[in-house]
BAMI-193568 format. One record per residue (C-alpha): residue number from 1; residue in one letter; chain; x, y, z. Coordinates in nm, 4 decimals. Example, Ala and Ser with C-alpha at 12.3 -4.5 7.8 and 13.67 -1.06 7.14 Angstrom:
2
<pt pos="1" code="A" unit="A" X="1.2300" Y="-0.4500" Z="0.7800"/>
<pt pos="2" code="S" unit="A" X="1.3670" Y="-0.1060" Z="0.7140"/>
This chain:
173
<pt pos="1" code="X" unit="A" X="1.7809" Y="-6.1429" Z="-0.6405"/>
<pt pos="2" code="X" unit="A" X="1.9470" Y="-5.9276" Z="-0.9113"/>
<pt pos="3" code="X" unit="A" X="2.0511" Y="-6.1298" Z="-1.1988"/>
<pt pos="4" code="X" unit="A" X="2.3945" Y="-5.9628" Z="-1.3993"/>
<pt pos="5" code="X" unit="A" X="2.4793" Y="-6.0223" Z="-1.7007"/>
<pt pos="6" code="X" unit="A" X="2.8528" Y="-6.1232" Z="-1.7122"/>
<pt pos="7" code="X" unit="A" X="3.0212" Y="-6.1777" Z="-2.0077"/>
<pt pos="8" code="X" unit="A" X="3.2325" Y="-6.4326" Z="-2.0349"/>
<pt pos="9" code="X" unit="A" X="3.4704" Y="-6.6112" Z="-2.3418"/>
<pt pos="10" code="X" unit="A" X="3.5080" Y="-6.5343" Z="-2.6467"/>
<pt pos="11" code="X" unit="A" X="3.4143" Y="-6.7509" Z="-2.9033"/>
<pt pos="12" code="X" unit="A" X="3.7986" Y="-6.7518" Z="-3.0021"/>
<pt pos="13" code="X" unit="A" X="3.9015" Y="-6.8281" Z="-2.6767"/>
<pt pos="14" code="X" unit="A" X="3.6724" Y="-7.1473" Z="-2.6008"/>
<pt pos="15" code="X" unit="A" X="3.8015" Y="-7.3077" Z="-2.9422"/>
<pt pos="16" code="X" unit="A" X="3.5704" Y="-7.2229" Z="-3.1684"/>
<pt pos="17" code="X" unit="A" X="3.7259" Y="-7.0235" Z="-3.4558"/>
<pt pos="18" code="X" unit="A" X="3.5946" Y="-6.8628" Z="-3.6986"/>
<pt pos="19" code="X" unit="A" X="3.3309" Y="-7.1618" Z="-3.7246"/>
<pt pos="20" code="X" unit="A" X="3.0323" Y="-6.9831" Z="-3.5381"/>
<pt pos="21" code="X" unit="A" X="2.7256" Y="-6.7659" Z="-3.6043"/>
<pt pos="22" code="X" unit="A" X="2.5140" Y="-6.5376" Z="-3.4284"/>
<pt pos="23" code="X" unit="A" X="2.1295" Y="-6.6631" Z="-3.4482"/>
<pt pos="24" code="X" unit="A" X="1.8565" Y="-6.4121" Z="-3.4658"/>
<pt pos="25" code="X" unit="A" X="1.5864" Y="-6.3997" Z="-3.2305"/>
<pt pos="26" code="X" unit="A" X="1.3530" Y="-6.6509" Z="-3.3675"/>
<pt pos="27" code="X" unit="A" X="1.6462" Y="-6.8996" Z="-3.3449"/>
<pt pos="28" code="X" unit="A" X="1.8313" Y="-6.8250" Z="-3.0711"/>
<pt pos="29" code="X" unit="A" X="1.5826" Y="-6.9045" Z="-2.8558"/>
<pt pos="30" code="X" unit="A" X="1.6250" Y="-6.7072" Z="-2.5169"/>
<pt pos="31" code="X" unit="A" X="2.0238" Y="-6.8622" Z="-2.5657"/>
<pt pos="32" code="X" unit="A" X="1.9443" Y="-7.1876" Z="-2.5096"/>
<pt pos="33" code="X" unit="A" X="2.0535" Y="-7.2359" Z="-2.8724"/>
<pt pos="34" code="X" unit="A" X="2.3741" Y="-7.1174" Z="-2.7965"/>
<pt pos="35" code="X" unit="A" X="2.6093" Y="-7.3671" Z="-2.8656"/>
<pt pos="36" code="X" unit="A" X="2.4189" Y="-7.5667" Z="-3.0832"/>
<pt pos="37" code="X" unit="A" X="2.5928" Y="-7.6667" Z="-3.4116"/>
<pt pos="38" code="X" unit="A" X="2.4437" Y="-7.6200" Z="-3.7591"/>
<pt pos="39" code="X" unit="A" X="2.5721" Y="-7.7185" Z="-4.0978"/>
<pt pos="40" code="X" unit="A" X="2.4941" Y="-7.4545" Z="-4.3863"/>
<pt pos="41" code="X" unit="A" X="2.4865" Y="-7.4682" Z="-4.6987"/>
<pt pos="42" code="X" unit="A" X="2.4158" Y="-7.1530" Z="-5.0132"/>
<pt pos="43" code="X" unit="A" X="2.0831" Y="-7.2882" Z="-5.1619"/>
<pt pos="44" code="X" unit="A" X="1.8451" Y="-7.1717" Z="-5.4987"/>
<pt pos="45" code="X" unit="A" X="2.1119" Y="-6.8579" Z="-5.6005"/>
<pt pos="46" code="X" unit="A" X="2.3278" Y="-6.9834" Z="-5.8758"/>
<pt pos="47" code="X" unit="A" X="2.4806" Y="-6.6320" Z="-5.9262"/>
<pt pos="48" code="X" unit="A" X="2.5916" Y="-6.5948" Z="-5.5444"/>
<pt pos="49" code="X" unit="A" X="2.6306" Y="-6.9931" Z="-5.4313"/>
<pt pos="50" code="X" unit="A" X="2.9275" Y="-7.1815" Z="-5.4116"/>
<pt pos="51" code="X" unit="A" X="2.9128" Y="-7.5457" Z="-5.3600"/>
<pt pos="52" code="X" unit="A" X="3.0175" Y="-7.5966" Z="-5.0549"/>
<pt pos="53" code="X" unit="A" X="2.8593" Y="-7.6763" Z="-4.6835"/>
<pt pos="54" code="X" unit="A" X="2.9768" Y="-7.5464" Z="-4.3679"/>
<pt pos="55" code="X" unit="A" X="3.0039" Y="-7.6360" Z="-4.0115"/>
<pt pos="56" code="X" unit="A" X="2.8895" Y="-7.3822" Z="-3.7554"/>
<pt pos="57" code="X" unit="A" X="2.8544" Y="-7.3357" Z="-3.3350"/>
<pt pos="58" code="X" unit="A" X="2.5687" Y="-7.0942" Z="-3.2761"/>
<pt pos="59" code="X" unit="A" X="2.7389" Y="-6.8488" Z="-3.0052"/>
<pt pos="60" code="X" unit="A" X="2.5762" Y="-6.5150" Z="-3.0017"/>
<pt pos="61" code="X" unit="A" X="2.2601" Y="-6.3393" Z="-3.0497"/>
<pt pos="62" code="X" unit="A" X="2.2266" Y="-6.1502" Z="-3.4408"/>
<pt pos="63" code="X" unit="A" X="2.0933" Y="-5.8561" Z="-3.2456"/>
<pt pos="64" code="X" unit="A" X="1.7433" Y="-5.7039" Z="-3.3213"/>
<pt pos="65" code="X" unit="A" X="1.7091" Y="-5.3351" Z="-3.4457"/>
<pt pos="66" code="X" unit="A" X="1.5075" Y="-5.1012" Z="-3.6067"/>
<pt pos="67" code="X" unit="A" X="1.1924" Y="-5.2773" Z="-3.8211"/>
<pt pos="68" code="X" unit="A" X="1.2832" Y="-5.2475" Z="-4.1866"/>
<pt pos="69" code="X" unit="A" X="1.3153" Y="-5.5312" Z="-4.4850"/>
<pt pos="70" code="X" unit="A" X="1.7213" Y="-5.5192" Z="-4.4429"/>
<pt pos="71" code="X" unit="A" X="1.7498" Y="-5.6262" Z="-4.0568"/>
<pt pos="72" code="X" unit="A" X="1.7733" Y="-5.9780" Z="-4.0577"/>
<pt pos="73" code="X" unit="A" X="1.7922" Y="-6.0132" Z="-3.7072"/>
<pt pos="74" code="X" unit="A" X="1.4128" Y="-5.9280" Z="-3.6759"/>
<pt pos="75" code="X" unit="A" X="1.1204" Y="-6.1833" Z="-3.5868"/>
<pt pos="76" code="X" unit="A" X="1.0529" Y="-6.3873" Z="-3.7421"/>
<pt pos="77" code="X" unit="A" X="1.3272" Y="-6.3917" Z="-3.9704"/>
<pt pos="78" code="X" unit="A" X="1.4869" Y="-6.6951" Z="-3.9181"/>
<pt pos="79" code="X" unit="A" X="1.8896" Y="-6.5976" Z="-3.9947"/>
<pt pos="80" code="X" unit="A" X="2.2458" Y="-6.6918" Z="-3.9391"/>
<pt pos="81" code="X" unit="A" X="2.4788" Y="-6.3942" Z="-3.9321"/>
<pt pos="82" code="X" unit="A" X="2.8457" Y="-6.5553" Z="-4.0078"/>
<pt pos="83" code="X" unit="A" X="3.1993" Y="-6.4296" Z="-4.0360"/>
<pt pos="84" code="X" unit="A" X="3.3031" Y="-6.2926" Z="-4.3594"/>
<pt pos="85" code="X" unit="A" X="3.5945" Y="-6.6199" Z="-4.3532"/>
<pt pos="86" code="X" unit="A" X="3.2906" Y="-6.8239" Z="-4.2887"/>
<pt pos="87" code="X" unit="A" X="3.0232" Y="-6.6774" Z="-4.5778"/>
<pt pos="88" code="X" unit="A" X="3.2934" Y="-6.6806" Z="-4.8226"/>
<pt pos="89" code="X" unit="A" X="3.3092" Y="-7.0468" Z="-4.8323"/>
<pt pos="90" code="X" unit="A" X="2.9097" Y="-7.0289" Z="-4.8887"/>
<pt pos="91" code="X" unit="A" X="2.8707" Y="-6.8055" Z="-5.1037"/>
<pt pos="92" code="X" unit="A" X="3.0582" Y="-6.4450" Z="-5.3177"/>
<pt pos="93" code="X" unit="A" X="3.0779" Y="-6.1907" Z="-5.0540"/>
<pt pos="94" code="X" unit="A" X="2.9373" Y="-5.9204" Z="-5.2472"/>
<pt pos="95" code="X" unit="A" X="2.5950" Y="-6.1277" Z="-5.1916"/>
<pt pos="96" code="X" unit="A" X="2.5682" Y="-5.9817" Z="-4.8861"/>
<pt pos="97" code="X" unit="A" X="2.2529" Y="-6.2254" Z="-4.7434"/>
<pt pos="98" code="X" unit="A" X="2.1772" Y="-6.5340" Z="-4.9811"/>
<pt pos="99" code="X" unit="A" X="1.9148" Y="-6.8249" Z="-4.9366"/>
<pt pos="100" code="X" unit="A" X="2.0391" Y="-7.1025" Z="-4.7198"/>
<pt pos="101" code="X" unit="A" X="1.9405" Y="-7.4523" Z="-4.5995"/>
<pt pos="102" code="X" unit="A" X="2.0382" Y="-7.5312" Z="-4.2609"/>
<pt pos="103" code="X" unit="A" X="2.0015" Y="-7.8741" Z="-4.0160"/>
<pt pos="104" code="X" unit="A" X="2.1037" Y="-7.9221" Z="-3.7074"/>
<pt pos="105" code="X" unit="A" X="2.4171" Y="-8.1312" Z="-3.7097"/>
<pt pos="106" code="X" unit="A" X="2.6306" Y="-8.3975" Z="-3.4992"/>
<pt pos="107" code="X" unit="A" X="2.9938" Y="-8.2582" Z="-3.3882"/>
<pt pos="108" code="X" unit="A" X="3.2829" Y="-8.4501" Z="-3.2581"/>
<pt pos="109" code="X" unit="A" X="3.4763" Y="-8.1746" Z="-3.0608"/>
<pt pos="110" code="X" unit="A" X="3.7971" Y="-8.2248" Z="-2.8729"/>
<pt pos="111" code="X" unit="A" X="3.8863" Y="-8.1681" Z="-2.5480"/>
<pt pos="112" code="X" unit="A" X="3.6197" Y="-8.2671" Z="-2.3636"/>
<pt pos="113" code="X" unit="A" X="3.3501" Y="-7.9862" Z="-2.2405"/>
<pt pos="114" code="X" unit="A" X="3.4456" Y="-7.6556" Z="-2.0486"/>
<pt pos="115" code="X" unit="A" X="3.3449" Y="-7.4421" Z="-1.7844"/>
<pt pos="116" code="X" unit="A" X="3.4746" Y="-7.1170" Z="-1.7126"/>
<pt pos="117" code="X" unit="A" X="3.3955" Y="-7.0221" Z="-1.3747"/>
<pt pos="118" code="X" unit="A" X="3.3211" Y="-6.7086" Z="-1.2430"/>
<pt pos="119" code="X" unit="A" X="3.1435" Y="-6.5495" Z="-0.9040"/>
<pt pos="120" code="X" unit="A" X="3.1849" Y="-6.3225" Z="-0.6029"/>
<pt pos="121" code="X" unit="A" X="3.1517" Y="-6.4935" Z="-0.2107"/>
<pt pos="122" code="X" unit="A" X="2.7529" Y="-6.5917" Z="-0.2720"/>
<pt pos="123" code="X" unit="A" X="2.6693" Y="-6.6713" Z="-0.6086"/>
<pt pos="124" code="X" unit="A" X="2.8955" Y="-6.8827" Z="-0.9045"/>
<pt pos="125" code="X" unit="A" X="2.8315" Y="-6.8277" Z="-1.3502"/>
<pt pos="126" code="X" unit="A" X="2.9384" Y="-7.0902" Z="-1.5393"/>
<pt pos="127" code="X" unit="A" X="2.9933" Y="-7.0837" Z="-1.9060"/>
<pt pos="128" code="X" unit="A" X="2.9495" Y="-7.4282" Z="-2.0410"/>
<pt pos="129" code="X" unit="A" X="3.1467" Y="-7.4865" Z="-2.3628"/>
<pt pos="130" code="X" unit="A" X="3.2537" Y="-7.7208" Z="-2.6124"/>
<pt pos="131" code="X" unit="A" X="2.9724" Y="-7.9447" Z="-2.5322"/>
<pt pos="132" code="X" unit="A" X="3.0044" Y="-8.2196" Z="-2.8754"/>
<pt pos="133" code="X" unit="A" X="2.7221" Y="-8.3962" Z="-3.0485"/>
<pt pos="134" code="X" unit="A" X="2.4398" Y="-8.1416" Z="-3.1242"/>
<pt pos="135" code="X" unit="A" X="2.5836" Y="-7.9179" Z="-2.8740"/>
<pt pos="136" code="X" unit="A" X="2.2968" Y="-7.8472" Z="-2.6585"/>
<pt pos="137" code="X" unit="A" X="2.2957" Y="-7.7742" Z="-2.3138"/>
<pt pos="138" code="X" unit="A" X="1.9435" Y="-7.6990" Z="-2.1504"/>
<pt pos="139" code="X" unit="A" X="1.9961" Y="-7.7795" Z="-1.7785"/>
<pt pos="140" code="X" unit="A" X="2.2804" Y="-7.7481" Z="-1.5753"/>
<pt pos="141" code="X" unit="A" X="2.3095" Y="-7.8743" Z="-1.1915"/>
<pt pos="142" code="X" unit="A" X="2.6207" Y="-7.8030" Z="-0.9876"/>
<pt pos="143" code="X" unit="A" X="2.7548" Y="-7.9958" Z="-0.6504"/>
<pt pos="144" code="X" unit="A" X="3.0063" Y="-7.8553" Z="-0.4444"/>
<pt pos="145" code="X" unit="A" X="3.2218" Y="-8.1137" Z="-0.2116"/>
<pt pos="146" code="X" unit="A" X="3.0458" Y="-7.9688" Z="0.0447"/>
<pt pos="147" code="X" unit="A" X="2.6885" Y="-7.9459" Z="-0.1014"/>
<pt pos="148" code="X" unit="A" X="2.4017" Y="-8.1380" Z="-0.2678"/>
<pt pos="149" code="X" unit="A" X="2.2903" Y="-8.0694" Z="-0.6087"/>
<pt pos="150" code="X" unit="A" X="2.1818" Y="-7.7473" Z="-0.6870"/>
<pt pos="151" code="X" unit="A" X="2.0195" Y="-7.6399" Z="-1.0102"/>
<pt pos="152" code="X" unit="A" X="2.1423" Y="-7.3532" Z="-1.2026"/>
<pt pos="153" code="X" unit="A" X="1.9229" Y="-7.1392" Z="-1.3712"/>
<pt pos="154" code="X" unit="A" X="2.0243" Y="-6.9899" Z="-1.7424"/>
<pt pos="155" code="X" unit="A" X="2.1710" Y="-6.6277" Z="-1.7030"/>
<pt pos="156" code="X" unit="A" X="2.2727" Y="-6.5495" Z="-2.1089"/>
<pt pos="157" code="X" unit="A" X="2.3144" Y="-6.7922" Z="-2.3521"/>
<pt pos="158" code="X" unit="A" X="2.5170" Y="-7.0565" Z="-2.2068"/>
<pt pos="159" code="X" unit="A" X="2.6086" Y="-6.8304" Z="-1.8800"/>
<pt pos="160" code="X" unit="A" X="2.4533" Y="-7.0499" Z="-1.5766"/>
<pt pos="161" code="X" unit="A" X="2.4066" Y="-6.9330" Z="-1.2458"/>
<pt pos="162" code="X" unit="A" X="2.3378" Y="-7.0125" Z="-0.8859"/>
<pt pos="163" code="X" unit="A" X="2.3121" Y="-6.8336" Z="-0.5963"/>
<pt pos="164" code="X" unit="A" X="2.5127" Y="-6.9980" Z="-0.3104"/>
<pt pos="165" code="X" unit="A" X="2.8692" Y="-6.9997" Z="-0.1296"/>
<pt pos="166" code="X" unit="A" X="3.0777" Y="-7.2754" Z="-0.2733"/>
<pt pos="167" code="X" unit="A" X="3.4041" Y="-7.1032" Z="-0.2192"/>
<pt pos="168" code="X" unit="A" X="3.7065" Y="-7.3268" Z="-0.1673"/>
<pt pos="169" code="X" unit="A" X="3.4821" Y="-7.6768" Z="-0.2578"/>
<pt pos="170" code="X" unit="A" X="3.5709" Y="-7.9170" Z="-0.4858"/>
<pt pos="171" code="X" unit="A" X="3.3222" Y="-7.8879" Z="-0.8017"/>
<pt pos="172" code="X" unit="A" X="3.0726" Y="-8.1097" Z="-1.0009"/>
<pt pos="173" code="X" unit="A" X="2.8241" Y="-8.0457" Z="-1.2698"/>
């Protein structure tokens, strides 16, 4: 079976704001972190920090590059890469990368969770989304009006696939 990547949302689009972070590789963990919801605050840098905490959704992967002291995104850095909206409430922006402490953190969202569905005639990706408290989403099973359950395995982050025909049935997950 070929597995595609397909992207799909944005994290605009699934109502997350500017309230997100790409995670580098040693915490993004194959993108079952993705969705997971952190709170941040500027730590040990009186010159840089502001006193303030923020609330963040893990959605992307900081991406890995070339091995050198400035990539962040490098194991085993552990790093959150924010918007510049987001790091400004943190810490000065000329900082560039300060000190942080991070937790894992509780969120209420709204809405309920989401899946945006997408597939051709024999195979179905789901993006799962909005998912509240911790946010974390590690298995995902999906039962078509017409089916049993069927297990989805993890395509990209919080992309979830399965290889069958569930065209014009009623869905469960």
């Amino acid at each position: 079976m070929q597995r595609e990547a397909v992207a799909m949302g944005t994290p605009w689009k699934v109502g997350y704001g500017l309230e997100t972070a790409a995670l580098s590789t040693a915490l993004f963990h194959g993108g079952l972190t993705c969705g997971a919801c952190y709170e941040i605050k500027c730590h040990n840098s009186p010159r840089w920090c502001l006193d303030s905490t923020i609330r963040v959704t893990a959605t992307n992967l900081c991406p890995p590059g070339h091995r050198s002291v400035h990539n962040w995104c490098n194991l085993p850095n552990q790093h959150f890469d924010f918007s510049q909206p987001m790091f400004g409430k943190i810490a000065i922006y000329e900082a560039g990368v300060v000190p942080i402490l991070s937790c894992r953190a509780l969120w209420v969202r709204s809405g309920g969770i989401r899946y945006e569905i997408k597939g051709k005639l024999d195979w179905i990706i789901v993006l799962v989304s909005n998912a509240g408290e911790a946010g974390d989403v590690k298995k995902v099973k999906v039962k078509g009006s017409g089916s049993e359950w069927i297990s989805m395995a993890q395509n990209w982050g919080q992309n979830w696939r399965c290889s069958v025909q569930l065209v014009g049935q009623n869905l469960s997950f």
